[in-house]
N, C-alpha and C positions, 0 to 999 in steps of 0.2 A: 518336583518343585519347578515353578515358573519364575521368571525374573521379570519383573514389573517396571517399568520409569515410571515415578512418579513427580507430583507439583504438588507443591505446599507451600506457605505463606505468603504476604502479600508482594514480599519482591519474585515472587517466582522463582525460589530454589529447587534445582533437582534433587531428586534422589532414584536410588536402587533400592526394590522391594523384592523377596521373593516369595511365594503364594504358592502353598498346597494343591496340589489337586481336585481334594476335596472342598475346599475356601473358594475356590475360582466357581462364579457362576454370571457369567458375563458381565464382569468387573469393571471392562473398558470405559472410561468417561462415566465411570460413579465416584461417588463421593466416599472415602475411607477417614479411618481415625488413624494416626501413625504418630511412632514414639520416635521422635528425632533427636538429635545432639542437643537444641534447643528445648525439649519437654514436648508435653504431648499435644497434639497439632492436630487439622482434620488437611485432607489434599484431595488431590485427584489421580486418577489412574490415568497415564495415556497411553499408554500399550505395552503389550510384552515386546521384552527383548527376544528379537531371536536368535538361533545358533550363527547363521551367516554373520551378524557384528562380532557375536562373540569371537569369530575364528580370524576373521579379517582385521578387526580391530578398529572399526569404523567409531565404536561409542565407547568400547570399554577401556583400548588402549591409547584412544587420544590424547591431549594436551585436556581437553575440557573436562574430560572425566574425572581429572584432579582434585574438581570440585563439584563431585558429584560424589553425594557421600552414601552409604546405607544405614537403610533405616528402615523401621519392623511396621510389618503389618500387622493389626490388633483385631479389626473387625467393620464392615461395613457399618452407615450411619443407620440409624433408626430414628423413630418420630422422638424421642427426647434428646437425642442428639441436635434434631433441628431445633427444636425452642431453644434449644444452648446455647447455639451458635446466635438466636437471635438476642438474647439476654447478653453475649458478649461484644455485639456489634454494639449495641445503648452504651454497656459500659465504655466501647471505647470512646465512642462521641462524649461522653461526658467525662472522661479520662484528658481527652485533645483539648477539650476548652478551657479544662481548671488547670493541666498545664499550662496552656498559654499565659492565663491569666497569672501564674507564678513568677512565668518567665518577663512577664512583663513589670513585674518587681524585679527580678534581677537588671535587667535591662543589659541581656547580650547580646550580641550579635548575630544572631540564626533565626532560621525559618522553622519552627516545627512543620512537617509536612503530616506525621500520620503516628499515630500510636498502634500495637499490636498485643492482645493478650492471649496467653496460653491458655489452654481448655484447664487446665490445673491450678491457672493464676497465680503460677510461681515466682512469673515473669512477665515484666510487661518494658515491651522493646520501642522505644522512642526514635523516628526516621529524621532526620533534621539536614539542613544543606547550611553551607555559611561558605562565606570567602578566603576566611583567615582562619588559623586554629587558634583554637575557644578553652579558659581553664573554668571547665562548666561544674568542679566538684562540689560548691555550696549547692548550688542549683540540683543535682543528682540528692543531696542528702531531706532538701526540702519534698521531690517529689518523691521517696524512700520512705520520709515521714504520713505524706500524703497519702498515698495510695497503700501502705504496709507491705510491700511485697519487692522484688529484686528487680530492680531496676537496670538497663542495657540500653545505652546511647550508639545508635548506629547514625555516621557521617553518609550521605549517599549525594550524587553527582545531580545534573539537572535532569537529565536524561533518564535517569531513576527515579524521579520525582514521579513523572510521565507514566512511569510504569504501575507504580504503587498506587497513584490518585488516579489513574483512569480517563480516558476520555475520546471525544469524538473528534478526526482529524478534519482536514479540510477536504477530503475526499468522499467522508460522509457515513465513513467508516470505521469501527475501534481503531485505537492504535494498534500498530504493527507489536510495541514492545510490551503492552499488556496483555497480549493472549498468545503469542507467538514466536518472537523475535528474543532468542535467546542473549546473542552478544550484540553487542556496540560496533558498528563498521566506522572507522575513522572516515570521516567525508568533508570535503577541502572543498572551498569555490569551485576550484579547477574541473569538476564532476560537472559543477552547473553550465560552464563556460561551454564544455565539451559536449554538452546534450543541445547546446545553443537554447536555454531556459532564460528566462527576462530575469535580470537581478535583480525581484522585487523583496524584500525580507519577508514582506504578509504572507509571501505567492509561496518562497521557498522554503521557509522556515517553520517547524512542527511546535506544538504545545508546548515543548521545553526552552525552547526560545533558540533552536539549534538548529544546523541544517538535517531536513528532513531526512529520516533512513532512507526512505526510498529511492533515493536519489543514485545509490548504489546498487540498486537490482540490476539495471543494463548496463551499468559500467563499462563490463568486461567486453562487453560488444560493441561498444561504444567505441572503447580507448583502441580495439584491434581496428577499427573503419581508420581512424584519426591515426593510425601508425601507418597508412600510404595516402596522407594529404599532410601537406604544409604546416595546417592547425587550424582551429576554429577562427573565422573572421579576417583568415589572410586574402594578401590583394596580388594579382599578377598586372604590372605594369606593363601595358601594349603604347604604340603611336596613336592607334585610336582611342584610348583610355583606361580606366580601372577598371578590372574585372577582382568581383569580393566573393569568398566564400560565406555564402549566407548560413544553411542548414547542413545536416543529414536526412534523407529518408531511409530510415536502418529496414525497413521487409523489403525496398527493392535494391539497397544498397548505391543509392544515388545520392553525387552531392549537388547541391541547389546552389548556379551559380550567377549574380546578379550582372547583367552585362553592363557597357558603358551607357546604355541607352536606357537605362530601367530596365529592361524585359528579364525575366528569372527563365532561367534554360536547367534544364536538368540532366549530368553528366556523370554515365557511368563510376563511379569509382576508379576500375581498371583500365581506364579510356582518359583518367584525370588527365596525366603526362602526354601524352598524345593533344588532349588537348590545349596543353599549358605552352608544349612546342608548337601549335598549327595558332594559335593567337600571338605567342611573340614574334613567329615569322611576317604577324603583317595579314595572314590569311583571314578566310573570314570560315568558321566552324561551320559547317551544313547541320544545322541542327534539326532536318527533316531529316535526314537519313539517319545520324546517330542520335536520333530523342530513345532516349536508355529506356521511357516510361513505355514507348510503345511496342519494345520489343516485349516489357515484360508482362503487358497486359495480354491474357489469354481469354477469349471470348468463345464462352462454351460452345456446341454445335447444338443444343437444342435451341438457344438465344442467335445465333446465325440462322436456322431455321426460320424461327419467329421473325426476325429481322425482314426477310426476305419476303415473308408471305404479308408483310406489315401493305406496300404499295397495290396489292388487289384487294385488302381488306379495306382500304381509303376508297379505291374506285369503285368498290362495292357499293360501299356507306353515299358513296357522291351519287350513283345511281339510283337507288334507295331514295335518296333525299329530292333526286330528280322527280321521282317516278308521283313522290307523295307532292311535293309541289305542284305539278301538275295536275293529280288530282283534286287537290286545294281549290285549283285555277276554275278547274271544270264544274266543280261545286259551287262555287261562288258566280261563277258567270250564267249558270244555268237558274238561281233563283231570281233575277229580275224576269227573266222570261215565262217562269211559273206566274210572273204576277199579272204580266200584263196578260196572259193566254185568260187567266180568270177576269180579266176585267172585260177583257172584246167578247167571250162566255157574256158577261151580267147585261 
């Protein structure tokens, strides 16, 4: 027997499946039918677990595994599985609008975001966001009438919305939380302030109206540069004026630092202090000797090669260009004299 993670329903719940020997026939990223706590569901396979998590404890003994529950594998899909699946996507579309429109008699305060129905239509699971808690029981017994079957009001956050509805970020890309992005990383201004990002809401803010996940991928690289500087946007007070921390360049580990003059110099990181003491003494920083950018630029040696062979490749071309002008000259000078030689001829 193999142990399986799988993905099922629209907020992307995990589960543990495990799959015969004989049942596995390149399973990976296909589509299965599975009986869950919820009733019966179709998902996806994303890989087997291996013995190394099992031993170390990477998936099965974490915190998140908590909420990773098992649940049976029944059988891969087949072509009337898929009309199924398409006869229950219609239902739900017309399941979300006659709720709405219910709800719109009741007149409460929520967002319906997405209905869900089980392959069994035992159940059908209603996703909704609000601000305040809602006593939605009339409203549950109208849509119980409605539709005949068991009714499940699930509350989910903004950020959940995102997940379940789908969409294209500003990147250009799915979201990170609908195909990939298991948890919620708590992400604060501070992350924006510290990558030195423009505080524009449009620029930094994702489909849920929150700050981007993304935002927290470099963090940790991030906040370790910004633990031997001052902070983002500090100023060193000299006689001859403000010097501002503008930027990071985190691959060569340089900070961007604006002089009093305008000009932007770029200074090692571990040269920061060094340099904070040779400006408030009054000094003036050589910043040809320590430009941090050109220690770390490496210019290969076949591109030193080339470089090199570049000025006989010009005096070539100039000679070249000599040799044909000239000819040009001699061509051109030598047709008047064709003409006259035939005329003193006639």
């Amino acid at each position: 027997m193999a142990r399986y993670l799988t993905v099922f329903g629209k907020p992307r719940y995990l589960g543990f499946t495990e799959i015969s020997d004989e049942q596995i026939n390149n399973l990976k990223g296909n589509n299965v039918i599975l009986k869950t706590c919820r009733g019966l569901e179709h998902g996806i396979l994303n890989g087997q677990v291996s013995e190394n998590y099992k031993i170390s404890g990477n998936i099965i003994d974490s915190p998140e595994a908590q909420f990773i529950e098992d649940v049976e594998f029944l059988r891969e899909i087949d072509s009337s599985d898929i009309i199924e699946f398409e006869h229950v996507k219609h239902e739900e579309d017309d399941a979300l609008i006659r709720s709405r429109e219910i709800l719109s008699e009741h007149g409460l305060n929520l967002k319906l975001v997405d209905v869900e129905y089980m392959l069994d239509r035992k159940k059908l699971y209603f996703y909704f966001t609000s601000d305040q808690r809602i006593d939605f029981r009339s409203y549950v017994k109208d849509l119980a009438h409605e539709f005949k079957t068991r009714i499940e009001m699930r509350q989910i956050g903004a950020r959940d919305e995102s997940r379940i509805v789908r969409g294209i970020a500003s990147c250009g890309r799915p979201c990170c939380c609908s195909y990939w992005l298991r948890e919620f990383t708590p992400i604060g201004i501070q992350m924006v302030k510290e990558q030195r990002i423009a505080i524009n809401p449009t620029k930094i803010s994702g489909l849920c109206g929150r700050l981007m996940c993304c935002m927290s991928y470099e963090q940790n690289l991030y906040s370790e540069l910004w633990q031997k500087l001052p902070g983002p946007g500090a100023k060193i007070k000299t006689d001859d004026g403000i010097y501002t921390l503008e930027s990071l360049d985190v691959s060569h580990e340089i900070v961007n630092i604006r002089c009093p003059s305008g000009r932007l110099i770029g200074v090692k990181i571990d040269d920061f202090e060094k340099f904070s003491e040779t400006v408030k003494a009054g000094k003036e920083w050589n910043a040809e000797e320590n430009n941090a950018r050109k220690k770390f630029i490496k210019v290969p040696e076949i591109v030193r090669e080339n470089i090199k062979q570049l000025p006989s490749q010009q005096n070539n071309n100039n000679n070249n260009n000599n040799d044909d002008n000239k000819n040009k000259n001699l061509h051109t000078n030598s047709k008047p004299k064709n003409k006259t030689s035939r005329k003193i001829k006639q």
